[in-house]
C-alpha positions in Angstrom: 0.0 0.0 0.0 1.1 3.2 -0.5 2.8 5.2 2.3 1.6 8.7 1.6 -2.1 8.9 1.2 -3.0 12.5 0.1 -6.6 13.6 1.0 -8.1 17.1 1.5 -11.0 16.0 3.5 -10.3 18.0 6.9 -14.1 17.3 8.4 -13.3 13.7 8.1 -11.9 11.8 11.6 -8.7 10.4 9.4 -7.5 14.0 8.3 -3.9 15.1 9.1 -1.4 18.3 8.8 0.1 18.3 5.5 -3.1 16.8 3.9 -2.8 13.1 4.8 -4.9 10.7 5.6 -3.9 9.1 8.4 -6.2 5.5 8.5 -4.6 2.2 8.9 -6.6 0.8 6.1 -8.7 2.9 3.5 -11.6 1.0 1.0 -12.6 3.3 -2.0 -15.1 2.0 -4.0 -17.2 2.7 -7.8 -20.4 4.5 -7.0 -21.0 3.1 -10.5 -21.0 -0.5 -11.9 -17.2 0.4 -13.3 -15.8 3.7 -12.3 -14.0 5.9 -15.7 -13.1 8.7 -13.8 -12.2 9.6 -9.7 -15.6 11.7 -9.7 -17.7 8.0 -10.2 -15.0 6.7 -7.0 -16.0 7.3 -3.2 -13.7 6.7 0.1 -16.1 4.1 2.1 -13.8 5.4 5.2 -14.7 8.2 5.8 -15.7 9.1 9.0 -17.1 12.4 10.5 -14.7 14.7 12.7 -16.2 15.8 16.2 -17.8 19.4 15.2 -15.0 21.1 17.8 -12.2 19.6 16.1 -12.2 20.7 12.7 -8.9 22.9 11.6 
């Protein structure tokens, strides 16, 4: 897997300085039958930040 997971997702629980994502295991999936493009792709780890702890 690769060691530097970029991700711009700062609401999101996994978020780090420097724009990292900082999960131990990260499942991206089609939101289509077969994805053509990273618009048709969603990160299925997502999880929501505590309100107070957004940077």
């Amino acid at each position: 897997m690769a060691s530097d997971v970029l991700c711009e997702v700062n609401s999101c629980t996994y978020w780090a300085s420097g724009n990292k994502c900082d999960a131990t295991k990260i499942y991206v999936v089609a939101s289509r039958n077969e994805a053509s493009n990273s618009e048709e792709t969603d990160c299925k780890t997502f999880k929501k930040k505590e309100e107070d702890s957004f940077n």
